[in-house]
N, C-alpha and C positions, 0 to 999 in steps of 0.2 A: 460527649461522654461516651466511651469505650466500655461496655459490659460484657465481660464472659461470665460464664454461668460453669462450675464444677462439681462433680460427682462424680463416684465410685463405691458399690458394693462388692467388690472380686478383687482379692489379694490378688500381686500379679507380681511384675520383676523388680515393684519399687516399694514394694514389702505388703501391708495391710492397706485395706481404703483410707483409713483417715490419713496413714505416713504417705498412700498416693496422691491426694488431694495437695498435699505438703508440699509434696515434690513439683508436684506441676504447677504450685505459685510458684516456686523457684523459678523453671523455667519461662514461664510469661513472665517474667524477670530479670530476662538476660537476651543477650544479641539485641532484638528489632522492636521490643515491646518489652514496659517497664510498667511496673504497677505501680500505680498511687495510692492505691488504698483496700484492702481486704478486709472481706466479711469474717465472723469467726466462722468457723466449723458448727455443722449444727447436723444432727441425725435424724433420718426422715423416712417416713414408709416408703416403697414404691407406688411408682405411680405408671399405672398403665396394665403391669403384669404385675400382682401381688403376691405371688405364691414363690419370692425371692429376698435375699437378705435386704434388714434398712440400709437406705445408703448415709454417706456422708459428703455433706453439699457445701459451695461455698460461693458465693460472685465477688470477682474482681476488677476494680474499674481501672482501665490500664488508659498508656498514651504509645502508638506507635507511628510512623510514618507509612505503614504498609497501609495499601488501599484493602476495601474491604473482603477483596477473594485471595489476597494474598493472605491476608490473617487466618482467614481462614483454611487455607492450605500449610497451613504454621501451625494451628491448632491439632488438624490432621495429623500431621508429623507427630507433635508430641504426644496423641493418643497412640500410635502405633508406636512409640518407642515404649509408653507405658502397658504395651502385651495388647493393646485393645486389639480386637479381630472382629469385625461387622459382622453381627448375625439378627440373632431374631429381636425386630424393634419393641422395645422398651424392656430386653433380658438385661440378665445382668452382665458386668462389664467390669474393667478395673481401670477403665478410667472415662468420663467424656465432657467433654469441652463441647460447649457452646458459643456461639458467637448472639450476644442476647439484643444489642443496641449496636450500631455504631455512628455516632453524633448524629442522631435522630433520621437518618436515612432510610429511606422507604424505598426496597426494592422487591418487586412482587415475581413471581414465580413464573416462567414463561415454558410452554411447551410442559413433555412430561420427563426431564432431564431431572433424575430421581438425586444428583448432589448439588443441584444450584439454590444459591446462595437465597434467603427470601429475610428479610432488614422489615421490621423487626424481627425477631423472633416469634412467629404463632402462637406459639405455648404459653408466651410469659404471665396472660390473666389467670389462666387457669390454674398455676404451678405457686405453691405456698415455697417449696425449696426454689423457688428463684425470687417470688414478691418479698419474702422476709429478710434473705440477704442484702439487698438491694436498701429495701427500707432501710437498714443499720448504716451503708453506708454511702445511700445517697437518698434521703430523705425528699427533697426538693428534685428527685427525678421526677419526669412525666413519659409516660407513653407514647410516642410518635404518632402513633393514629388515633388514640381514645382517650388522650390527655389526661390521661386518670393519674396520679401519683401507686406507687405499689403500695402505701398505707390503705387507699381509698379502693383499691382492688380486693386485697385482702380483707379490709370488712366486709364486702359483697361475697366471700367466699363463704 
């Protein structure tokens, strides 16, 4: 199973946050990677920096043939087509893709090469805007390292 994780609180080129979240299931649904199945839309406080608008979050459980640095240099792209510009972590933004899961692979972080790629995603116990999507539409996931299900995450939150 393929999860990306989506949010956005900054209007940007592809209108308001929720029509950008819109947008970029579109395209994780075209060319190299196809969705099988999205979360609804759901709004959520920030998490990190709070003194910025709620976002609007969503995960998608896609199927591509791209290995996993290639999705994620795929992801990149569509964040920067949707205005995203890298700045201060966890500001706000008008679009960001996550790469959350990719069939349970565990790649850990080497050196201090501040864009490589680390499977699963760190964040995901922590984060209600990624355990709740997830739970909706893939209940019977597990965590790759802590084999928790995200129901079983989120009541420990």
């Amino acid at each position: 199973m393929i999860l990306v994780a989506l949010g956005s609180n900054k209007s940007g080129p592809w209108g308001t946050p929720e029509q950008t979240v819109k947008r970029a299931m579109l395209e994780l649904n075209s060319g190299p990677t196809k969705v099988k199945v999205a979360s609804s839309l759901i709004q959520t406080a920030p998490f990190g920096i709070i003194n910025q608008p709620s976002f609007v979050n969503a995960v998608a459980c896609i199927e591509t043939a791209l290995s996993p640095n290639a999705l994620l240099r795929r992801l990149h792209m569509i964040e920067r087509v949707a205005g995203r510009r890298r700045g201060r972590r966890w500001g706000p933004r008008t679009l960001d893709l996550d790469l959350i899961d990719y069939n349970g692979q565990q790649i850990a972080q080497k050196g201090r090469l501040q864009k490589a790629l680390v499977l699963p995603h760190p964040g995901i116990a922590m984060r209600l805007f990624v355990l709740e999507p997830i739970a909706e539409i893939a209940p019977l996931w597990k965590h790759p390292v802590n084999h928790k299900t995200a129901v079983s995450m989120i009541q420990k939150l």
